[in-house]
C-alpha positions as a Markdown table, in Angstrom:
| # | Residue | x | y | z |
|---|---|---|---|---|
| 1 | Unk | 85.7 | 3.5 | 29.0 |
| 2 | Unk | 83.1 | 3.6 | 31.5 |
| 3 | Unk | 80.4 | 6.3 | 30.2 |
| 4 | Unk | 78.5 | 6.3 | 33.3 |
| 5 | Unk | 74.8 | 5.7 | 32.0 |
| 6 | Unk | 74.1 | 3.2 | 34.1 |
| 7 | Unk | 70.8 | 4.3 | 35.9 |
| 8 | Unk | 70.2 | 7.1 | 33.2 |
| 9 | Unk | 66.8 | 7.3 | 32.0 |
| 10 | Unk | 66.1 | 8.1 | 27.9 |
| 11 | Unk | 63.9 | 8.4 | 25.4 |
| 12 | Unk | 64.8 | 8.1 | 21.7 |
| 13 | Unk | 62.2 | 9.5 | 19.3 |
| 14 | Unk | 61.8 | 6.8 | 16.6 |
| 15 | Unk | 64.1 | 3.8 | 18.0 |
| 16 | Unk | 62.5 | 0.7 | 16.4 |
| 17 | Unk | 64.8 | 0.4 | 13.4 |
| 18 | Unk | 68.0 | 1.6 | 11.9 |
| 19 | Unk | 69.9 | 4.3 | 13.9 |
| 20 | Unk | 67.6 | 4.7 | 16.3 |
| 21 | Unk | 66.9 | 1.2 | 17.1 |
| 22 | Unk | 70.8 | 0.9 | 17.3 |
| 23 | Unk | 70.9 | 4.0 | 19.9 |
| 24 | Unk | 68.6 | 2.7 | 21.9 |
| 25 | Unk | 69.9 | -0.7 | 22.1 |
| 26 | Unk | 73.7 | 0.8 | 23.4 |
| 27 | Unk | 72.3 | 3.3 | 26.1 |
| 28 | Unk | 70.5 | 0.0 | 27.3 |
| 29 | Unk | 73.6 | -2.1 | 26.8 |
| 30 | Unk | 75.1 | 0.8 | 29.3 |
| 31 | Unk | 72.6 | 0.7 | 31.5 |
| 32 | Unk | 70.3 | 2.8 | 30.9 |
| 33 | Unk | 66.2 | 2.8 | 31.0 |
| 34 | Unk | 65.4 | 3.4 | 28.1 |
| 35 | Unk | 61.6 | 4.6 | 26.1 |
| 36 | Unk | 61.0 | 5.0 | 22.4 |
| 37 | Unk | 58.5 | 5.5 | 20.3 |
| 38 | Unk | 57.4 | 5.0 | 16.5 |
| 39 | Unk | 54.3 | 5.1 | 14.4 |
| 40 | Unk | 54.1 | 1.2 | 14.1 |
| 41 | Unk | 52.9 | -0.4 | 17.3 |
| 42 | Unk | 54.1 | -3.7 | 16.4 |
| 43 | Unk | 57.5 | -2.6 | 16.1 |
| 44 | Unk | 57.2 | -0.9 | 18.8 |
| 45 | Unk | 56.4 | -4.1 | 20.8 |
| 46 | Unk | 59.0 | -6.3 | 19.2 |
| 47 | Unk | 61.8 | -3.3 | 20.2 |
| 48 | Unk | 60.5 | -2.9 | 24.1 |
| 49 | Unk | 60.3 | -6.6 | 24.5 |
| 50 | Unk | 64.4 | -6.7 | 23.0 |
| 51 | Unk | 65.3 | -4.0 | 24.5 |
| 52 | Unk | 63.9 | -5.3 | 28.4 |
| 53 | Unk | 66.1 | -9.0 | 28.1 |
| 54 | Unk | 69.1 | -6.5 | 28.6 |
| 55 | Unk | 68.0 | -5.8 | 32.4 |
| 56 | Unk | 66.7 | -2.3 | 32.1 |
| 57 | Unk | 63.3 | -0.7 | 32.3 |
| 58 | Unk | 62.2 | -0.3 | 28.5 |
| 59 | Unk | 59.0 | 1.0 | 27.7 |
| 60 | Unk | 57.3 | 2.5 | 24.7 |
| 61 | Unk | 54.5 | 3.8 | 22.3 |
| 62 | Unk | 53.0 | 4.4 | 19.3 |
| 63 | Unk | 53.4 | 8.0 | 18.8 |
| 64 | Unk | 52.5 | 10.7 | 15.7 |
| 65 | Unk | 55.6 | 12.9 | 16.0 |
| 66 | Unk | 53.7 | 15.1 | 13.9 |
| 67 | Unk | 51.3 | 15.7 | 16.7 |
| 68 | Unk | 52.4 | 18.2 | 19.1 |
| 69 | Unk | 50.5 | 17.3 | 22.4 |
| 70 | Unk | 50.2 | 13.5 | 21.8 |
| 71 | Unk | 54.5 | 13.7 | 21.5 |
| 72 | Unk | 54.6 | 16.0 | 24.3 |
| 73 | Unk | 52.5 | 14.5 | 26.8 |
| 74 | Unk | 54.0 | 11.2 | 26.1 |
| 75 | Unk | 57.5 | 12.3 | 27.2 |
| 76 | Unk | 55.9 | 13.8 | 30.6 |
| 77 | Unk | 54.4 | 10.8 | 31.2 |
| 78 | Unk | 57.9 | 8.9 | 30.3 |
| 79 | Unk | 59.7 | 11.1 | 33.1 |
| 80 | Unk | 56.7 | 10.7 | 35.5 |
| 81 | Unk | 57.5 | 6.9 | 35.1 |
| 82 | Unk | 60.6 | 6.8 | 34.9 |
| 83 | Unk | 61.4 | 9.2 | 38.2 |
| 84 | Unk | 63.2 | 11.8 | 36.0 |
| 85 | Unk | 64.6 | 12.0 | 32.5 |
| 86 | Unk | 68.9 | 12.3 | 31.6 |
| 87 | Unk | 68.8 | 12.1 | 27.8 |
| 88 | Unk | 66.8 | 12.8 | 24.9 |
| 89 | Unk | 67.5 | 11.8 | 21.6 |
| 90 | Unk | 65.9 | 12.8 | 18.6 |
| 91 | Unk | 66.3 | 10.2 | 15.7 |
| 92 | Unk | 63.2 | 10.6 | 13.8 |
| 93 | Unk | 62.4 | 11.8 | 10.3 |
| 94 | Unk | 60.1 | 12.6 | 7.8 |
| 95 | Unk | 62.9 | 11.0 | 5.2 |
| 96 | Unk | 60.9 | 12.8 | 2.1 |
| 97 | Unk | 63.0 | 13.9 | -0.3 |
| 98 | Unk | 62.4 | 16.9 | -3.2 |
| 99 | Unk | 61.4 | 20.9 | -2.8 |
| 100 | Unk | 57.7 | 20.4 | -3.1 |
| 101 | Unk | 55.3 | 21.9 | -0.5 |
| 102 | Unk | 54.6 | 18.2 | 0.8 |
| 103 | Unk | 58.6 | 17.5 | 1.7 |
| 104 | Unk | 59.0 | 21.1 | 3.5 |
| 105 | Unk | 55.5 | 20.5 | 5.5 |
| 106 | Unk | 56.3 | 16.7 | 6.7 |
| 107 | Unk | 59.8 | 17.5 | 7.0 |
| 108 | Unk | 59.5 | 20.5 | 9.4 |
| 109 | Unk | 56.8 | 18.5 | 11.8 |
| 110 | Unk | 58.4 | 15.7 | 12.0 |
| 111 | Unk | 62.4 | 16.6 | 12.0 |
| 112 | Unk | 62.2 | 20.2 | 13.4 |
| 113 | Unk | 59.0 | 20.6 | 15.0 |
| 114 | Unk | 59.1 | 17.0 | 16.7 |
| 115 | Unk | 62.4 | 18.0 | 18.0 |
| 116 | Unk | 61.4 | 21.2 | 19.7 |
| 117 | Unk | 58.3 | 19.5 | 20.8 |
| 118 | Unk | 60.3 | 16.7 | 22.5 |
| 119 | Unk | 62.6 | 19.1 | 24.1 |
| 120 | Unk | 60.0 | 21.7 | 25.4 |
| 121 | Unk | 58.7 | 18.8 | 27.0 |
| 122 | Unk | 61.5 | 16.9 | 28.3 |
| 123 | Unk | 63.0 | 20.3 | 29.6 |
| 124 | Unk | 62.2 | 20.7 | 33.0 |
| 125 | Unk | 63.1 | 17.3 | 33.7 |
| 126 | Unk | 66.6 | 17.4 | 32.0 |
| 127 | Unk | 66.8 | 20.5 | 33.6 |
| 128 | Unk | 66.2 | 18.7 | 37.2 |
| 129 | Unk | 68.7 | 15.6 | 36.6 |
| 130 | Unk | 71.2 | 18.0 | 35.5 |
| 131 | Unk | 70.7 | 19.9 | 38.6 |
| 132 | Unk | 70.9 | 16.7 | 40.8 |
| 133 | Unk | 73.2 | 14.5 | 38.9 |
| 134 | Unk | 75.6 | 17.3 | 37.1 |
| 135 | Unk | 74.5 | 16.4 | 33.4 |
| 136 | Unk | 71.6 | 15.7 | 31.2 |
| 137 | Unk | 71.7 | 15.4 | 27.6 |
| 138 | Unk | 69.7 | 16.5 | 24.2 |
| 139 | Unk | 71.1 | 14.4 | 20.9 |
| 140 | Unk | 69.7 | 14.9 | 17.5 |
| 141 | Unk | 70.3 | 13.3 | 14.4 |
| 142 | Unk | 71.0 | 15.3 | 11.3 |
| 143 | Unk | 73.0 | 14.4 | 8.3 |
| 144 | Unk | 75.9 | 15.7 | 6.0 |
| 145 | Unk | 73.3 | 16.7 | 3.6 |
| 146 | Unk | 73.0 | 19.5 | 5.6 |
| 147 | Unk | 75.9 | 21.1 | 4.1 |
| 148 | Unk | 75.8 | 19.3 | 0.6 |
| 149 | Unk | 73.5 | 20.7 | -1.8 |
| 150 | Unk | 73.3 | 19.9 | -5.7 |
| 151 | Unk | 69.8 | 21.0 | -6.0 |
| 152 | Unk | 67.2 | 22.8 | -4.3 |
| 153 | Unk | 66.0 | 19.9 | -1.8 |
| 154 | Unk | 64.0 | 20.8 | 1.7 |
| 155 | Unk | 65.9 | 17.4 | 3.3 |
| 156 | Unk | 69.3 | 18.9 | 3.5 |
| 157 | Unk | 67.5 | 22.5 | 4.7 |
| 158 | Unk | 66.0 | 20.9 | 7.0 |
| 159 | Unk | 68.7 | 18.7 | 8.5 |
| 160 | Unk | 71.3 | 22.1 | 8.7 |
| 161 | Unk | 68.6 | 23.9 | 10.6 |
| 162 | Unk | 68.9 | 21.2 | 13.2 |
| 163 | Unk | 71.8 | 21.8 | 13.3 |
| 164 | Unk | 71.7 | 25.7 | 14.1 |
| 165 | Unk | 69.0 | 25.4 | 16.3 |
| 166 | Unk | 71.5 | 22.9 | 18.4 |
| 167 | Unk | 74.0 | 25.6 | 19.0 |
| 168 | Unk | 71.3 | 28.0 | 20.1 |
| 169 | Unk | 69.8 | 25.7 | 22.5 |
| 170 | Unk | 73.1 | 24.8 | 23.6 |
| 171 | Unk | 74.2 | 28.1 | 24.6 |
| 172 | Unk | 70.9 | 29.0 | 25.7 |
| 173 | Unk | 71.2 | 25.6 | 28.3 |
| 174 | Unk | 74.7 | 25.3 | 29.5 |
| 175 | Unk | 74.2 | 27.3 | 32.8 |
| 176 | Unk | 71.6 | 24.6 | 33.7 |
| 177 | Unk | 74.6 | 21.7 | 32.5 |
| 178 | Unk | 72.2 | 20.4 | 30.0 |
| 179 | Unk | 74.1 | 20.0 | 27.0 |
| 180 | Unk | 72.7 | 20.0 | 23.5 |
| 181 | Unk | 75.1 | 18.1 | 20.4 |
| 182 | Unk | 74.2 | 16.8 | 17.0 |
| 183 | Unk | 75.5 | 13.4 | 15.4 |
| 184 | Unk | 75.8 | 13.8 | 11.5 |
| 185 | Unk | 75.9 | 10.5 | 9.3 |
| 186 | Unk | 76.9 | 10.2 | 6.1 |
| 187 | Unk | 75.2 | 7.4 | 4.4 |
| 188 | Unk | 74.4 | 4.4 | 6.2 |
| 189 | Unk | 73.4 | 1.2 | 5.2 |
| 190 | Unk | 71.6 | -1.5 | 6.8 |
| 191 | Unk | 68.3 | -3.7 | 5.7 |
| 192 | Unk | 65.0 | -1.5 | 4.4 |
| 193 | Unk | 66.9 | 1.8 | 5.0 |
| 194 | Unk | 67.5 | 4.4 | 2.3 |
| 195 | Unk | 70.4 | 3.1 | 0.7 |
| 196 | Unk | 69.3 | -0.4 | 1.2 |
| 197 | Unk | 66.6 | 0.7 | -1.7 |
| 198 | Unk | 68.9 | 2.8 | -3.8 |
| 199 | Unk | 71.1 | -0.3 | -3.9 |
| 200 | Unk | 67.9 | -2.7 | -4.8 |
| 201 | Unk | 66.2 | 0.3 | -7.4 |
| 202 | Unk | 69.5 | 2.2 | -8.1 |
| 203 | Unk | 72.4 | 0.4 | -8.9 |
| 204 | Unk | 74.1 | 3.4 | -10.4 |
| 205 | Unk | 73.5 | 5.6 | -7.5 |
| 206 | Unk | 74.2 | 2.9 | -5.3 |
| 207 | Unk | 77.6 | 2.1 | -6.5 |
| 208 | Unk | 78.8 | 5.7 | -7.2 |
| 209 | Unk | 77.9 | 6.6 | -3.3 |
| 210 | Unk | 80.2 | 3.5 | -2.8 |
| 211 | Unk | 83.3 | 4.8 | -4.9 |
| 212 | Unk | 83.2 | 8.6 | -3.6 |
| 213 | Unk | 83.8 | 7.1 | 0.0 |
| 214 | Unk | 87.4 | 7.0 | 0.9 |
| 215 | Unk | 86.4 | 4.0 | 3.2 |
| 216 | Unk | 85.2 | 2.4 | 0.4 |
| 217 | Unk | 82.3 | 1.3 | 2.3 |
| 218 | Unk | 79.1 | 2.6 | 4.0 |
| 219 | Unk | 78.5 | 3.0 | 7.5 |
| 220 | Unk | 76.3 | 0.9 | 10.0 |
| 221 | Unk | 73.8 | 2.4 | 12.4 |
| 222 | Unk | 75.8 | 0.8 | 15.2 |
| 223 | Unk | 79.0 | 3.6 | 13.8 |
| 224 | Unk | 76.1 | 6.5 | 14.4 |
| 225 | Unk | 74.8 | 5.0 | 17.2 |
| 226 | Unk | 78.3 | 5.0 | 19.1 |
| 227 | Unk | 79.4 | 8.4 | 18.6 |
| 228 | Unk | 75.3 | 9.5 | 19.3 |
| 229 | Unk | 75.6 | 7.5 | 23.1 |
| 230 | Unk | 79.1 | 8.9 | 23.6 |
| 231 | Unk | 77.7 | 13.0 | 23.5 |
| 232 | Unk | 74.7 | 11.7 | 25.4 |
| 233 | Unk | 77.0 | 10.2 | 28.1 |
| 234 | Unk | 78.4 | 12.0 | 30.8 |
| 235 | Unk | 81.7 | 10.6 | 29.6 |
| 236 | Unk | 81.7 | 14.0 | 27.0 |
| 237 | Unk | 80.8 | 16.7 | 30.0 |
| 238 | Unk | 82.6 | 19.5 | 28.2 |
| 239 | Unk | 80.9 | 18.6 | 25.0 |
| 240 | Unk | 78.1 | 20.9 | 24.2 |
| 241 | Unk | 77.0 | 23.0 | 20.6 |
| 242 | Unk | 78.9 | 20.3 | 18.5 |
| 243 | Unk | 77.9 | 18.8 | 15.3 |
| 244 | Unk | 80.1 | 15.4 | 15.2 |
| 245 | Unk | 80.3 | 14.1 | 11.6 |
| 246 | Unk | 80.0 | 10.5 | 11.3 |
| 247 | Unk | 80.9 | 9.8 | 7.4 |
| 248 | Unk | 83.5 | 7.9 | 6.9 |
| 249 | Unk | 85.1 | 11.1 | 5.2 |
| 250 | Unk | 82.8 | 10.9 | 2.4 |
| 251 | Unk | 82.1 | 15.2 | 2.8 |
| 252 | Unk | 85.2 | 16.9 | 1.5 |
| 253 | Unk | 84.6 | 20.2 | 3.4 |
| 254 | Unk | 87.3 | 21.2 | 6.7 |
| 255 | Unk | 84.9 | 21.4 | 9.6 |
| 256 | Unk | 87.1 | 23.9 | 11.8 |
């Protein structure tokens, strides 16, 4: 299937590693330009210089999400670059688990408020290539913790307020044909990610993650980052206010 992102222009917030490296790695395989940012400038450097051997424009920074007008002026000064924005994908998170003050503070900055930020930011230019091109896009990443809760925790809180504020802004966008969708993984594996370290200082955890997954298996960021450049294509036009569970049926809950 041809998605039609060749010529796009993106930005994926936090695209050096895991997921987000993995996003912004297929929206270049398509064709796309593509800019990220993280808050190591080495990894930074080693992902745009990757990222520009597959024939695109890549660019990128090293970025404090948690800082409003350094994140914000960085994605105006991406579109000024780049001649526009198409998509925006919002991959980045504070990843602090627990209920203290600490987790809901750097989980609402980053996650929520580096979302919004982003957005508010890259609007009027999504707002523009939709106007000229029929279709621009606004991905976030949440997570099925968002609706699985065994104790008070400000992660899964945080993630299912993504998720509302997704619908909102979709409704609140789809006159101007910018659409607004949310990818949900289940739990994902790959080298110095969570569950790489639950499997290295949890075992027990580790393995009874493993047997509650029908699959038998976790997922790879490549898994998230297919179904993430699928709702930022043009290729899912009519797709707007979803939250697309990516979990390899781990959740037990009917999403209807």
């Amino acid at each position: 299937m041809d998605l039609h992102l060749k010529g796009k222009r993106a930005v994926v917030l936090g695209g050096t590693r895991g997921i987000g490296r993995a996003i912004a790695e297929t929206l270049a395989g398509e064709g796309a330009d593509i800019a990220i940012c993280a808050r190591q400038r080495d990894q930074v450097d080693e992902a745009v210089a990757a990222l520009s051997k597959k024939g695109v424009r890549a660019s990128g920074a090293q970025i404090d999400i948690a800082k409003a007008d350094e994140l914000r002026a960085w994605v105006g000064e991406t579109a000024k670059s780049f001649g526009g924005l198409d998509i925006l994908v919002s991959n980045a998170s504070a990843l602090t688990m627990g209920a203290h003050a600490e987790a809901w503070e750097s989980l609402l900055k980053i996650d929520i408020l580096g979302a919004m930020n982003a957005f508010e930011a890259a609007r009027p230019h999504l707002e523009h290539a939709a106007a000229e091109r029929g279709d621009a896009s606004f991905v976030m990443i949440s997570s099925v913790s968002a609706a699985e809760a065994q104790a008070a925790g400000a992660y899964g809180a945080i993630k299912a307020a993504l998720i509302h504020y997704a619908k909102g802004l979709a409704r609140e966008c789809a006159k101007k044909k910018v659409r607004v969708n949310v990818v949900s993984p289940g739990t994902i594996y790959f080298k110095g990610g969570v569950w790489h370290m639950i499997e290295q200082n949890m075992p027990d955890r580790y393995n009874a993650a493993m047997k509650s997954n029908p699959t038998g298996r976790m997922g790879t960021p490549q898994e998230i980052a297919n179904a993430a450049v699928f709702l930022s294509s043009p290729a899912s036009s009519f797709t707007t206010g979803a939250n697309l569970i990516v979990d390899g049926c781990i959740t037990q809950r009917v999403n209807f």
